[in-house]
C-alpha positions in Angstrom: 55.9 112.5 78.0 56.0 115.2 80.7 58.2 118.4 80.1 59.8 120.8 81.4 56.9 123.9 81.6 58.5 127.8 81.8 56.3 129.7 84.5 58.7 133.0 84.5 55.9 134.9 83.8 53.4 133.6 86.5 55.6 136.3 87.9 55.4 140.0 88.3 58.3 142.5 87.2 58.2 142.9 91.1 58.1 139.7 92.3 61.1 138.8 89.8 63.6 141.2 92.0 64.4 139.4 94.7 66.9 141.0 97.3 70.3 141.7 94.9 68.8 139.4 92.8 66.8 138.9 89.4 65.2 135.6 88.6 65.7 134.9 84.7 63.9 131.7 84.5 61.8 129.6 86.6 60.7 126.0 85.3 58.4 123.4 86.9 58.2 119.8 85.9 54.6 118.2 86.4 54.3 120.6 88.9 56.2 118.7 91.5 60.0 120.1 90.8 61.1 123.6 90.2 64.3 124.9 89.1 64.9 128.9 89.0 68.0 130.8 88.1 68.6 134.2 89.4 71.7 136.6 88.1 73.2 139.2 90.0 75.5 142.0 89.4 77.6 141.4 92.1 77.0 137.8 93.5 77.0 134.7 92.2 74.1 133.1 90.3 71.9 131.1 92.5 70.0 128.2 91.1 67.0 127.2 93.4 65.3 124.1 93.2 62.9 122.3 95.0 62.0 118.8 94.8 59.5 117.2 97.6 61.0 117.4 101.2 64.4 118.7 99.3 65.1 122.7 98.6 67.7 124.7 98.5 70.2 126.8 96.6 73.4 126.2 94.4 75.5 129.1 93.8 77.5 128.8 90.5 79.4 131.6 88.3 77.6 133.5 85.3 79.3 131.6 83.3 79.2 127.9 84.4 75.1 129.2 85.3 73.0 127.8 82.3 75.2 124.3 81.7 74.5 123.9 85.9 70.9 124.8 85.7 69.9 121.7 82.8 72.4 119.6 84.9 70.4 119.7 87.5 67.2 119.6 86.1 67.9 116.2 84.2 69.1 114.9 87.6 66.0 115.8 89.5 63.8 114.9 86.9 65.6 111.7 86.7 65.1 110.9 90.2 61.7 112.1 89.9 60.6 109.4 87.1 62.1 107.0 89.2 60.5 107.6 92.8 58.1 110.2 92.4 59.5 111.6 95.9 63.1 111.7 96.7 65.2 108.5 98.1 67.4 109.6 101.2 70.1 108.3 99.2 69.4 110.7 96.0 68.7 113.6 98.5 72.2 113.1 100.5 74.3 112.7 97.0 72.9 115.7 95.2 73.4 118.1 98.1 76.9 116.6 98.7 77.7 116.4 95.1 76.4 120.4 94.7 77.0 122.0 97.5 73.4 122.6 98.5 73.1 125.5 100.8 69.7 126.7 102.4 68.6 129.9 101.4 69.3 132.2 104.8 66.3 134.1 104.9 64.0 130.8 105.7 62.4 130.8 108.7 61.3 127.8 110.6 59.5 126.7 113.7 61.9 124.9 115.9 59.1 123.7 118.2 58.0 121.7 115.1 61.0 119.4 115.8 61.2 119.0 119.2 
């Protein structure tokens, strides 16, 4: 049976600082999903995941931060055991059910899409 594997400290001191940010934990399951928390002293906690063609960020309170982070992580692993890759219909219910946002610092090539 596959677990969850804690790869926090693949990671530099450096590398954990991210912006206003401070990733506590970052966890991989059979090296296809990922789910990383970061705090911050003024912000809301961000929980970033990624999860074949899906990615993105769910802000949550300090509080509410750990119980959101496992919740997600059984649901993408879930989804994971069952399809390997994401359905469109998973990928459209968890961002609408979580209020995915995409981080705002991604750049992409338009032209890719055209």
């Amino acid at each position: 049976m596959k677990e969850w594997k804690n790869v926090t400290d693949s990671f530099s001191e450096e590398q954990r600082h991210y912006k206003n940010t401070y990733m506590e934990i970052c966890e991989v399951y059979d090296e296809a999903v990922e789910v990383s928390l970061f705090s911050s002293r003024t912000d809301p906690y961000e929980i970033y995941f990624s999860y074949g063609y899906m990615y993105g960020i769910i802000y949550v309170e300090k509080e509410d931060a750990d119980a959101k982070r496992e919740e997600i992580k059984k649901e993408l692993q879930a989804e994971y055991r069952k399809n390997r890759e994401p359905s469109d219909e998973f990928a459209n219910s968890f961002t609408k059910k979580h209020h995915v946002c995409f981080p705002n610092d991604i750049v992409f090539d338009t032209d890719a899409f055209l």
